[in-house]
N, C-alpha and C positions, 0 to 999 in steps of 0.2 A: 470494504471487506471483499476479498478474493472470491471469488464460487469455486473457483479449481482447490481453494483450501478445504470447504466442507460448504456445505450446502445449507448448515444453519442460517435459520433467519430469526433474529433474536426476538423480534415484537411476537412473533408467533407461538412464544415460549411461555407456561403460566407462572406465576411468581417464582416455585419454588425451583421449575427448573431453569429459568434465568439469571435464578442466585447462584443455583450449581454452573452453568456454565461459564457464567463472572469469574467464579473460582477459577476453574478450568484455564478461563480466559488471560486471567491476571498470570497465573501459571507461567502461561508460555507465554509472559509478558506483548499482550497484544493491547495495546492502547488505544486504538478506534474503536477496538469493538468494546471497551470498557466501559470507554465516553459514551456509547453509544446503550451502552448499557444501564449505565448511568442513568440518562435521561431519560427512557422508558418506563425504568420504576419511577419516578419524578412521576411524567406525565399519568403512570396508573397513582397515584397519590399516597404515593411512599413518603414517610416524611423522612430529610436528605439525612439525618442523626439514625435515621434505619438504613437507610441506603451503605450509609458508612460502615458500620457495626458487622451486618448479617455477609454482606457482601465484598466488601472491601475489606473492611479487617477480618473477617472471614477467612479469605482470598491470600492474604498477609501473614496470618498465621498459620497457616499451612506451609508456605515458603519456609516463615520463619524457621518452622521445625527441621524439615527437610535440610535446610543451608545448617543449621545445626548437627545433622545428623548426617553431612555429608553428601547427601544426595543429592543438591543443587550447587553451584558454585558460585564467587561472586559476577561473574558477567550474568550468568541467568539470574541473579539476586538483581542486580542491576538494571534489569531488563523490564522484571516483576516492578521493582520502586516508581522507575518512568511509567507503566503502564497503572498503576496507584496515581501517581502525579497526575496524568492524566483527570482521571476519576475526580482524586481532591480539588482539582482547578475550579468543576463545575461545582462540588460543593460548598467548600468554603463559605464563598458570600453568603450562599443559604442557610449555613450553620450559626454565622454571624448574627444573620438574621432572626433565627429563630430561639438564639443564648442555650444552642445545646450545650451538657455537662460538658467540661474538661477536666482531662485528667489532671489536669497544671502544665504550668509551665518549665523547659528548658533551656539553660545557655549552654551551646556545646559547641567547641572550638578544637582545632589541633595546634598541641604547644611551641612553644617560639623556637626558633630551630629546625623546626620539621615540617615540612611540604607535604606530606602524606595525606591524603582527604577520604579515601574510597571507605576504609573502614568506616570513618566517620561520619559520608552521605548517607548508607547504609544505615546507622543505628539513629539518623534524622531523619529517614522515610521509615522505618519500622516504628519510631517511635511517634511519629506523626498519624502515622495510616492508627497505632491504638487509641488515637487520641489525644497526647499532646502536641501543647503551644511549640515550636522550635522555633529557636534564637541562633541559627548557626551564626557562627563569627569566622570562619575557613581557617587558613594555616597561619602558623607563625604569630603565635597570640603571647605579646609578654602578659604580666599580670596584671597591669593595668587596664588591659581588656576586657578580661571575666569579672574585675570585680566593679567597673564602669556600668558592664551590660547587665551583671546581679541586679543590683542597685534601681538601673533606668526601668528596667524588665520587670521590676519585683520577681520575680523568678523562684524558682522554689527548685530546680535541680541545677547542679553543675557539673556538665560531662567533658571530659579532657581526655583526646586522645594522643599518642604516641607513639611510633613505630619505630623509632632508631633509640638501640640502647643509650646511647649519648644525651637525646632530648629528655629521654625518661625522668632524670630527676629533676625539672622545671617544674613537674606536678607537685613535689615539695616543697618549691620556692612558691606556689601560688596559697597551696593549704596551709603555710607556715604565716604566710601577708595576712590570709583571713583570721588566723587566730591573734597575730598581733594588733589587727586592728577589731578585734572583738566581733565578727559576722561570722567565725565559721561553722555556729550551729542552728546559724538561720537558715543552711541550705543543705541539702543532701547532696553528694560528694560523689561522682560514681568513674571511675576510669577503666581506659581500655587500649589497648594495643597489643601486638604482636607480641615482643618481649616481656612483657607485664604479668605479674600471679599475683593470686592472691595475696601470699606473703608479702610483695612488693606494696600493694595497695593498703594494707594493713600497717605496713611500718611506714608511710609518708603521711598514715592520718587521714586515707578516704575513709567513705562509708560502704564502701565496696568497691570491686574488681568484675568488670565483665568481660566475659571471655570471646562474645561473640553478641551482633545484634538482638537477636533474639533472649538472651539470657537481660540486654539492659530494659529492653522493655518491660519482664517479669518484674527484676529486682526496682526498677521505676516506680512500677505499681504498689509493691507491697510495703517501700520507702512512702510511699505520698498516701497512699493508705492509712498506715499506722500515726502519722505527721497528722492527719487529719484528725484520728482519732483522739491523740494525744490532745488536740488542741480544743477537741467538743466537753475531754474531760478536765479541760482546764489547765491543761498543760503538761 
């Protein structure tokens, strides 16, 4: 940690303005002082499912909105995920350990045809930093990939992204395989890209259209929400 950047010393700081400067921290995507941050609350006896939440996702949704509303861009979005990464590293194992909730699991991949990934790391660290399992599968995924990984994963979301109008309609070749092979309402359907509307997502048969990271982790939630619920009523 620099002292010509600010003279903060993070141990020195009482919970809640450590959580605030996390925030801050993650912010201007600083990854040392996160990890560092990290394990401070750890050591005062944060348990790591608080550490994530109040601070980390915390810290994530604030970007989130901001990169929504323009105010951030993707390199600083980018900056913020590493400097989350960071943070996750140390938690993780602890999380494992301790069987904190999940929000479920995703497979998210970019479709066959298309090399484009950045959208897609992006709604893989947003959607991890809230909580969920991610299954990325990178670029250039025929269909036999997603419904492999469904399957192995048990997985409960499926995110497909594409950026060239050309790849776009492969998302229909994959949700049309699911319906013929009878799985495609074992999973929630969510895609994304540049070129892509709503309308687009609605006539290939997803379960939505996300416009931007932060909109998939909302509509995430309130898919795997209601899936739950459906399922405590019996169906």
């Amino acid at each position: 940690m620099s002292d010509e950047e600010d003279d903060i010393v993070l141990s020195e700081l009482d919970d809640d303005e450590l959580v605030q400067q996390m925030q801050d921290d993650l912010y201007d995507g600083l990854r040392e002082e996160i990890e560092e941050g990290v394990n401070i609350l750890l050591e005062r006896g944060w348990e790591p499912y608080r550490v994530l939440t109040e601070a980390l996702v915390g810290g994530m949704t604030i970007v989130g909105n901001d990169f929504r509303d323009g105010i951030l861009f993707v390199p600083e979005v980018l900056l913020a995920a590493n400097a989350m990464k960071g943070g996750m590293g140390i938690l993780k194992p602890l999380l494992a350990e301790t069987g904190a909730p999940k929000q479920g699991k995703m497979v998210i991949g970019t479709v066959k045809g298309d090399i484009h990934d950045i959208g897609k790391n992006l709604v893989s660290m947003m959607m991890e930093g809230a909580g969920f399992e991610i299954v990325d599968l990178g670029i250039n995924n025929p269909v036999e990939n997603y419904i492999e990984a469904l399957q192995r994963e048990e997985a409960d979301i499926l995110g497909m992204s594409a950026l060239l109008t050309t790849t776009m309609p492969y998302m229909k070749v994959v949700i049309d395989t699911m319906v013929e092979q009878g799985i495609r309402d074992d999973y929630i359907v969510l895609v994304g890209g540049a070129p892509l509307n709503e309308e687009f997502g609605r006539a290939i048969g997803a379960d939505a259209y996300c416009r931007d990271a932060a909109v998939a982790v909302e509509t995430a939630k309130q898919f795997v929400s209601r899936k739950h619920n459906q399922m405590a009523a019996g169906g």
